[in-house]
One Martini backbone bead per residue (centre of mass of N, CA, C, O) as a GRO file, in nm:
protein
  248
    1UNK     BB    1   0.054   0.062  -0.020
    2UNK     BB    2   0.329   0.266  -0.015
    3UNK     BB    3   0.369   0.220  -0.293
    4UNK     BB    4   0.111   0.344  -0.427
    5UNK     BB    5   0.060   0.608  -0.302
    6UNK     BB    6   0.308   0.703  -0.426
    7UNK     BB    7   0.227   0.688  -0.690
    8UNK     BB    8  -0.012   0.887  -0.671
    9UNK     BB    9   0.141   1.146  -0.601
   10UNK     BB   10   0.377   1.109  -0.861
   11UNK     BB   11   0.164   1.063  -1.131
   12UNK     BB   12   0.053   1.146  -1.400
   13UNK     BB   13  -0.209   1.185  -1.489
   14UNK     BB   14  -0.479   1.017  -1.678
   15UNK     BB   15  -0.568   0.991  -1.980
   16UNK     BB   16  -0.848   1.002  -2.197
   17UNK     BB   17  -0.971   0.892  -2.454
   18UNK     BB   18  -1.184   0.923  -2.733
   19UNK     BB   19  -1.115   0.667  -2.868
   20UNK     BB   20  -1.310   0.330  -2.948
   21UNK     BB   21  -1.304  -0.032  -2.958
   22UNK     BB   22  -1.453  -0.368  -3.054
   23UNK     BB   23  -1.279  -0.689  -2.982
   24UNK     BB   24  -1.215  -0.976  -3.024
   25UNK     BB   25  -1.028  -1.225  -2.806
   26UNK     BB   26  -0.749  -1.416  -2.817
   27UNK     BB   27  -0.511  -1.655  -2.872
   28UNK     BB   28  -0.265  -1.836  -2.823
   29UNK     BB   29   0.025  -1.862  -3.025
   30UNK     BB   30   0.298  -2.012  -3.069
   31UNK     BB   31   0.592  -2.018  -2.899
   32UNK     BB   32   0.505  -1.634  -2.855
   33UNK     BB   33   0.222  -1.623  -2.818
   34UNK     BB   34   0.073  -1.512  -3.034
   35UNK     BB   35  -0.200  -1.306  -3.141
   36UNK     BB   36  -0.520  -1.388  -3.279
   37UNK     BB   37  -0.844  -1.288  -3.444
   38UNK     BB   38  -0.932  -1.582  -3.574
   39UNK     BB   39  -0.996  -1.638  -3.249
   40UNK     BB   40  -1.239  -1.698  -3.018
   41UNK     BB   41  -1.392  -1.595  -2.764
   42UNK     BB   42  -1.680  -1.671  -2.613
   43UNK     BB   43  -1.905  -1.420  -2.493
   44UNK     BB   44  -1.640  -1.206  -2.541
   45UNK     BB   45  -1.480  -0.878  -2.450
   46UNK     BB   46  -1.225  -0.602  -2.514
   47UNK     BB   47  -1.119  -0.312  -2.465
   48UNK     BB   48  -0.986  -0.131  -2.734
   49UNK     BB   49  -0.694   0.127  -2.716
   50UNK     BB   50  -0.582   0.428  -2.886
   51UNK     BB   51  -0.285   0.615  -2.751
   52UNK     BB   52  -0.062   0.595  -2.910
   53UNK     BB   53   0.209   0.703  -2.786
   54UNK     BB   54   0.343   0.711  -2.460
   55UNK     BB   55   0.625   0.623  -2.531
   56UNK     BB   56   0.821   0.888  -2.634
   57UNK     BB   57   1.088   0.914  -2.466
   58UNK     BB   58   1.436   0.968  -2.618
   59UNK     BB   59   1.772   0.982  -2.541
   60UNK     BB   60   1.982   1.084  -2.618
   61UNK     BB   61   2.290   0.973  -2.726
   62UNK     BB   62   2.419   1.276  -2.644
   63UNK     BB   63   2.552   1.456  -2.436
   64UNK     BB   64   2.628   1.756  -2.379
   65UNK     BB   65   2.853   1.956  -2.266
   66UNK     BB   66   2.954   2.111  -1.973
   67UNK     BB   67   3.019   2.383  -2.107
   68UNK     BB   68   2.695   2.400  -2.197
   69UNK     BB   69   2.506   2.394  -1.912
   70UNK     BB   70   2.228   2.447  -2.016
   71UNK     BB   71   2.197   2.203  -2.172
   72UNK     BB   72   2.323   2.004  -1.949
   73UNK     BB   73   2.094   2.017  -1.766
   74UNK     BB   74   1.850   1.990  -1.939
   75UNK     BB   75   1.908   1.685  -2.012
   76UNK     BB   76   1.940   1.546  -1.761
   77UNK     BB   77   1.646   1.633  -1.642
   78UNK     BB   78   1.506   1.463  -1.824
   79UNK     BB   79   1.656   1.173  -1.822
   80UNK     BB   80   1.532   1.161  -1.498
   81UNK     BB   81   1.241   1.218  -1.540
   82UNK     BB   82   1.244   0.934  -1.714
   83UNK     BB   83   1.352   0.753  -1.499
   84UNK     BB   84   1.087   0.797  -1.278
   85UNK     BB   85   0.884   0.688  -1.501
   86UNK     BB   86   0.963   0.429  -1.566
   87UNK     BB   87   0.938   0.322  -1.266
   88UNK     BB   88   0.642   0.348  -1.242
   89UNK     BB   89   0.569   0.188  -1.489
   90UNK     BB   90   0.687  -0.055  -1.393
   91UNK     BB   91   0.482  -0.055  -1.118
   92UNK     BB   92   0.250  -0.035  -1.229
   93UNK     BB   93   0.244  -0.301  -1.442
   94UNK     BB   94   0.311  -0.492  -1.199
   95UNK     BB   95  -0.004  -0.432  -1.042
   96UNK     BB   96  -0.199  -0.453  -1.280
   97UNK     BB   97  -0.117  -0.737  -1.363
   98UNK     BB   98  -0.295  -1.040  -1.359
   99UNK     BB   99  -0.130  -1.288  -1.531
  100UNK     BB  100   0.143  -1.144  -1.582
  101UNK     BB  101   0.450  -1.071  -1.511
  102UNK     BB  102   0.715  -0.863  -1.475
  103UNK     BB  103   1.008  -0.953  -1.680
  104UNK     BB  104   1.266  -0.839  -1.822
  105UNK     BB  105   1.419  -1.087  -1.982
  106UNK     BB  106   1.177  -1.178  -2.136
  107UNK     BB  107   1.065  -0.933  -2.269
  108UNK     BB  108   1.344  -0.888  -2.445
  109UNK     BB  109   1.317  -1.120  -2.607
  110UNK     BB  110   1.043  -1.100  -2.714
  111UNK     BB  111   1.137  -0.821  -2.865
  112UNK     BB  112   1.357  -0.926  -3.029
  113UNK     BB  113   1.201  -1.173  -3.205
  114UNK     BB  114   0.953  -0.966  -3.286
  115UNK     BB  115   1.113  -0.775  -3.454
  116UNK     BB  116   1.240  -0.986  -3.646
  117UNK     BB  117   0.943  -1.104  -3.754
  118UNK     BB  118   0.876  -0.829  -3.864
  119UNK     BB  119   1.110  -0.805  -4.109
  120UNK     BB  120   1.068  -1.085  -4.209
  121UNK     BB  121   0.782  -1.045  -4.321
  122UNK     BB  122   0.850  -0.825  -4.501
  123UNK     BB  123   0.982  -0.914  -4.673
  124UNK     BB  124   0.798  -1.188  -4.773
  125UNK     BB  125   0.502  -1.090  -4.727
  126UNK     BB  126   0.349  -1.180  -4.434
  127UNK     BB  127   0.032  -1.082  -4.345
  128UNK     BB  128   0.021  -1.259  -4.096
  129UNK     BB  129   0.276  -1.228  -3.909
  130UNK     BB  130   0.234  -0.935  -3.852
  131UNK     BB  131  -0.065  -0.936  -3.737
  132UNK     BB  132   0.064  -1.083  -3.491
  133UNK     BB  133   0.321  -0.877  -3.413
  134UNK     BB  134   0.097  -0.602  -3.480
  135UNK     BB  135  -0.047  -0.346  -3.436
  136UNK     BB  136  -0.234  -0.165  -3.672
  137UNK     BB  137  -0.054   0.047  -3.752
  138UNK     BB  138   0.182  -0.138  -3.790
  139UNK     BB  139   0.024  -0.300  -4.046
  140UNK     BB  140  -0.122  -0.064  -4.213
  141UNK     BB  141   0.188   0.047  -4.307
  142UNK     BB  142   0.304  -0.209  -4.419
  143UNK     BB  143   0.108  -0.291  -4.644
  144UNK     BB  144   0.110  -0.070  -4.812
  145UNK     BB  145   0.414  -0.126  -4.853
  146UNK     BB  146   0.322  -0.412  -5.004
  147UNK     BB  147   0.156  -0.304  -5.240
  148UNK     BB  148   0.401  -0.159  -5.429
  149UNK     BB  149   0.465  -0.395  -5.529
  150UNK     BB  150   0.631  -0.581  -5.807
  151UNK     BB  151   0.831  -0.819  -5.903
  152UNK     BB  152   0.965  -0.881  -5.625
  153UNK     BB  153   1.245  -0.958  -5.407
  154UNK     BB  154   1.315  -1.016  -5.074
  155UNK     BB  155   1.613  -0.991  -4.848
  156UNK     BB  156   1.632  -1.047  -4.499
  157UNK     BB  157   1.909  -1.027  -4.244
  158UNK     BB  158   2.034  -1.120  -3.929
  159UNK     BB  159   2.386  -1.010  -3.733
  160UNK     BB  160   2.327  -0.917  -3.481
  161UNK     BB  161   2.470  -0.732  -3.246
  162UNK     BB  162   2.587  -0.424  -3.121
  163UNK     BB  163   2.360  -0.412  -2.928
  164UNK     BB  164   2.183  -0.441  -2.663
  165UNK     BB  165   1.915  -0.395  -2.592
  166UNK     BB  166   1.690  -0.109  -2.437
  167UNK     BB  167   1.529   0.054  -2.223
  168UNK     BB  168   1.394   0.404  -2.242
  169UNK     BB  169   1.054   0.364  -2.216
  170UNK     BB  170   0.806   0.392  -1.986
  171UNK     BB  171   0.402   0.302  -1.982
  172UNK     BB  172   0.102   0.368  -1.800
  173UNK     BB  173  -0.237   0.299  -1.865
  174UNK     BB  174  -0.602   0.415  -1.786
  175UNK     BB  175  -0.980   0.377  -1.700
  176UNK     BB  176  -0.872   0.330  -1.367
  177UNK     BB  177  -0.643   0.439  -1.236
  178UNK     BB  178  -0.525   0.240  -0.959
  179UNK     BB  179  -0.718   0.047  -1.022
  180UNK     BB  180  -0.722  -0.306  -1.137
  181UNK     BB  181  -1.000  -0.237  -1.265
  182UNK     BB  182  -0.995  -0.263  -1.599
  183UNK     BB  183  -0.833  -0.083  -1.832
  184UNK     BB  184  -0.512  -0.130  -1.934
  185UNK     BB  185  -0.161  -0.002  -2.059
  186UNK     BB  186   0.104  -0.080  -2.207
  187UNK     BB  187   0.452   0.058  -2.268
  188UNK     BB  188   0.773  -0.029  -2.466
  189UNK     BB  189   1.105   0.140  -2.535
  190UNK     BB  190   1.308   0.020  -2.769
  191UNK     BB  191   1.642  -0.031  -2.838
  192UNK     BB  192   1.808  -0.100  -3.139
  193UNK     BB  193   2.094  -0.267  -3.221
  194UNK     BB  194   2.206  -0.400  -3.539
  195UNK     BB  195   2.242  -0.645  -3.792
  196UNK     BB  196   2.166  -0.559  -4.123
  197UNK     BB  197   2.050  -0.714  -4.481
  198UNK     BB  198   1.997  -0.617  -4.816
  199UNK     BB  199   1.769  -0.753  -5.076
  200UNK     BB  200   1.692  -0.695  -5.436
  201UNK     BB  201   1.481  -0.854  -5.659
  202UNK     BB  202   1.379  -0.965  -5.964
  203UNK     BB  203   1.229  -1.206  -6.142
  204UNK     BB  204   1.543  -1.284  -6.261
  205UNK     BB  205   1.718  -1.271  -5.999
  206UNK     BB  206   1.835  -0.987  -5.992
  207UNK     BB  207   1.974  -0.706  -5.869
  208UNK     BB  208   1.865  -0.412  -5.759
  209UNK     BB  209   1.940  -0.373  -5.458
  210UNK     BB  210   2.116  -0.356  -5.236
  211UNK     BB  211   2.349  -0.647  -5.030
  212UNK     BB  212   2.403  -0.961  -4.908
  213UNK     BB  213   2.723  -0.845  -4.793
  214UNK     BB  214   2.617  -0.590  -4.636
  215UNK     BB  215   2.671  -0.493  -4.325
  216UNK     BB  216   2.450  -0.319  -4.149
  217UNK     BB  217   2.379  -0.086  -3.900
  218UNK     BB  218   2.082  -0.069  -3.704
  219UNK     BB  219   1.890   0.214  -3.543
  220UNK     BB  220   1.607   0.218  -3.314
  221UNK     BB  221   1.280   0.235  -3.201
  222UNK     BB  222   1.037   0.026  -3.045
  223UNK     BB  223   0.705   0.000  -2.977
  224UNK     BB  224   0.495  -0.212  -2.695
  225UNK     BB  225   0.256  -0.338  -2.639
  226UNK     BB  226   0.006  -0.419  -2.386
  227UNK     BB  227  -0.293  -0.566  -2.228
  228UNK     BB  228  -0.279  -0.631  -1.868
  229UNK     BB  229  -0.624  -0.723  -1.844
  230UNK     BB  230  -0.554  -0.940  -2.091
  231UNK     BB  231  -0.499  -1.290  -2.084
  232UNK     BB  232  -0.451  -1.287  -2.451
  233UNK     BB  233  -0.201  -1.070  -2.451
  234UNK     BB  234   0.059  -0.921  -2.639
  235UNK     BB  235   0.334  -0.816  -2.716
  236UNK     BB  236   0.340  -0.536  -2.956
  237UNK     BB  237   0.377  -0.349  -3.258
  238UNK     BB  238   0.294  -0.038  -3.287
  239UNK     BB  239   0.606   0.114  -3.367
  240UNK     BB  240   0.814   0.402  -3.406
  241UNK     BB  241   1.077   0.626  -3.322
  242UNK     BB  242   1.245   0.920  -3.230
  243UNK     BB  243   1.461   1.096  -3.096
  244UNK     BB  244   1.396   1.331  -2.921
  245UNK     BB  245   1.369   1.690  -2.914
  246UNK     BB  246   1.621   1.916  -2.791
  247UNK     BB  247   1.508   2.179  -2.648
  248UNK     BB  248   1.647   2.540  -2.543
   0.00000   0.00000   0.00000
């Protein structure tokens, strides 16, 4: 009840938002439980809340130097005041989450292997394993440019990693303030810095873009929902994010 009290104190109001919408929830599939809208439990209902990024806040890559105190300083609070939010954030997460528990090395598994299998399904054109991995808007968006194609083959490759993922901002929200009950949404942003290679084929399998030999650094910020208070629900990929930027 003292770490409640303290997060009442502490965290800033819940928004609440304009637009709702009603979907049948679904069942886990596969070794990392994805799910799919394919399968329905009978006679329920889960309401589902599109909030935006509320995880948006990205610590810039560099810190200003000590010599100009004045972007020092307001960078470093801003970094502090993200890292306290974050604490809240994974505070609610854990006392809100009903059905499986947070925790971090799991997440981060399951958020790395997400984040890869929606790249591959993306060269590969599958829009079902998107589905599965993505929700609404960024499987809405990659399909539009699925549409763009024509007679062409990706092949995207991973390469591991440059640097462990990394969480840089957790939010948790809802429409019961900070009781247990009703509906509540987590979103957790991850950095991603990985190796990854790209060609594109035309139809005689000629190279027409990109490189299978050239192995890219490509650096992410990638955003994860999941409904916390939805025993059928998993971690899945909202959208990206670009680092904040810092006015001065």
């Amino acid at each position: 009840m003292n770490t409640l009290r303290a997060i009442q104190r502490v965290a800033p109001a819940l928004r609440q938002p304009q637009t709702a919408t009603y979907l049948n929830p679904a069942f886990a599939l596969g070794i990392r439980g994805y799910a799919s809208k394919h399968r329905v439990t009978e006679g329920k209902q889960i309401l589902v809340r599109d909030y935006g990024v509320i995880a948006n806040y990205v610590p810039p890559e560099t810190t200003p130097s000590v010599s100009d105190f004045h972007k020092w300083r307001l960078v470093k609070w801003r970094n502090m005041r993200n890292s306290v939010q974050n604490m809240l954030g994974i505070g609610l997460i854990k006392y809100k989450s009903l059905y499986e528990k947070w925790n971090s090395g799991k997440f981060m598994s399951v958020a790395e292997e997400t984040y890869k299998d929606m790249n591959s399904a993306f060269a590969r054109g599958d829009r079902n394993l998107l589905e599965e991995v993505c929700l609404d808007a960024m499987y809405s968006n990659l399909k539009n440019q699925l549409k763009t194609r024509s007679n062409v083959t990706w092949d995207w490759q991973y390469h591991g990693e440059v640097e462990p993922p990394k969480i840089v901002c957790v939010r948790c929200m809802g429409t019961s303030g900070f009781s247990k009950t009703g509906f509540s949404v987590g979103q957790v942003t991850v950095r991603m810095h990985t190796k990854q290679s790209m060609a594109v084929y035309d139809k005689k399998n000629r190279l027409i873009a990109g490189d299978p030999h050239k192995v890219q650094n490509v650096r992410e910020y990638v955003v994860f929902q999941r409904a916390l208070t939805d025993p059928e629900d998993v971690w899945k990929i909202y959208g990206k994010v670009a680092p904040t930027e810092q006015k001065f």
